[in-house]
C-alpha angles and dihedrals in degrees: 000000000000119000128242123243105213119223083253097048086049077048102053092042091053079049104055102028078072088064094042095055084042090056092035089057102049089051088050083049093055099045089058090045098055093040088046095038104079088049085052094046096035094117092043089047097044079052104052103044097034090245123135125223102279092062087049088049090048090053095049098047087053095071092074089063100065083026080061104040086046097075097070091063097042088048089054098041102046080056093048098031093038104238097283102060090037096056093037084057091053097048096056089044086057093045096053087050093056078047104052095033079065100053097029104148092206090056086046086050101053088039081063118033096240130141106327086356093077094059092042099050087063091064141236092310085053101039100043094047094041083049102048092246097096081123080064111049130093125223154090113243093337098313118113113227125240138233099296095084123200100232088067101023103040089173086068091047088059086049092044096057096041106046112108093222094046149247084012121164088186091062087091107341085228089170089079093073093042097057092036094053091234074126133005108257097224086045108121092175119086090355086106088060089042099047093051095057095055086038089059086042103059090041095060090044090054085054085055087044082230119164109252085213081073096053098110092053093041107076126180085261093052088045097053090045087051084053099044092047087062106036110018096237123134101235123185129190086260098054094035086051093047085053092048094048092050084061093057099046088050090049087054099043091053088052090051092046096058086042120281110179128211085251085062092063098052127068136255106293078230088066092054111036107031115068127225110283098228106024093031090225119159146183118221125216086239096055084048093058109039085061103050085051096051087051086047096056100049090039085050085217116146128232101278099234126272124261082262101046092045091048089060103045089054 
């Protein structure tokens, strides 16, 4: 036989179920707070621990892992616990992992250059060579890639190997062509030649301080009337390409200059020599380096000397 609810019992559940959307919604608050934060604070914690903005973007993109594997355990136990206690149990753990990310010794201790944190704080270059894992360790120059990896997108690979600050998608972004079939992404052939015209593009964007977000609606017209606007020269394709390519050079010749050696210049042995995990793609040493050689050549740049070589001119 069913029970009776009583009119008090109705009144104390209207009463209470106030205080429980109240609660639900601060934990909701939080959630999105954690999840928005990073991308609020991106320039102060760059800052801070000497990262650019494809480690913060690494790290942010890493909450959704434990966020996704969470929910195994949330599923089970709101079954097991009942939703209250279950949610009640989240949120303070929550709660305990703001608390320990701000008071992290190993975080302090990069901050501040102290104990580990004195190798850490160099970066991944610095740590996984002070450390014997340099064969490891995945980066350009010292900069980590992002998510458009070479053994898929070989264009990138190319990009990734020949920008002076490092493994950078935003040197030519030349993912853009190779999603969008303007050239097959595993094409050696003719990619070198590809690859030079949008790298002359967004470098000639970056002098107009021009949003790369933009570089389908700014053509090389729009781009010689923008000039012209400003400074009154008559600009063509031609004129504004031969420009582009001089910052690059000088980009490259500075790098040279404070030491740049050939292996700067080539990508991690692991790119080339590990396949994809799930499609099994892979990118040859051979592809790698046809096409440098085929930027070189219509860069005419020269190989940059070997660690030895290099050794011996110092």
């Amino acid at each position: 036989m069913a029970q009776k609810i009583g009119p008090e019992a109705i009144t104390k559940v209207l009463y209470y179920r106030r205080f429980i959307f109240v609660i639900l919604a601060i934990a909701y608050f939080l959630g999105m707070f954690h999840r928005i934060s990073p991308g609020v604070m991106a320039k102060e914690l760059m800052d801070t621990f000497g990262i650019d903005a494809t480690a913060i973007g690494l790290l942010g993109g890493a909450y959704f892992y434990p966020y996704a594997v969470a929910q195994i355990p949330a599923g089970v136990l709101s079954d097991v616990w009942g939703t209250r206690r279950t949610i009640t149990a989240f949120m303070a753990v929550a709660g305990l992992g703001t608390l320990f990310t701000g008071i992290a010794a190993l975080l302090r201790k990069t901050v501040k250059k102290e104990g580990i944190g004195v190798v850490l704080a160099e970066g991944i270059k610095h740590a996984s060579k002070e450390w014997g894992i340099e064969g490891l360790a995945i980066h350009v120059k010292g900069l980590e890639p992002p998510g458009y990896d070479p053994r898929a997108y070989k264009g990138m690979g190319l990009g990734y190997a020949i920008a002076d600050r490092g493994a950078c998608h935003l040197r030519a972004t030349f993912y853009k062509p190779e999603l969008a079939g303007m050239i097959a992404p595993e094409a050696i052939e003719g990619k070198a030649e590809m690859f030079i015209w949008w790298e002359d593009k967004m470098s000639f964007m970056d002098s107009l301080i021009a949003c790369r977000f933009y570089r389908d609606l700014y053509t090389w017209d729009h781009m010689s009337m923008m000039v012209k606007a400003v400074t009154g020269m008559n600009l063509d394709e031609g004129r504004m390409r031969e420009i582009a390519s001089n910052i690059t050079n000088k980009a490259r010749d500075f790098n040279l200059r404070e030491g740049m050696k050939r292996e700067d210049e080539r990508l991690p042995k692991r790119l080339l020599q590990e396949p994809l995990a799930d499609s099994h793609k892979t990118f040859s040493k051979a592809e790698f380096e046809k096409m440098l050689s085929d930027y070189y050549k219509l860069k005419t740049w020269s190989e940059p000397p070997s660690g030895d070589m290099y050794k011996a001119v110092r």
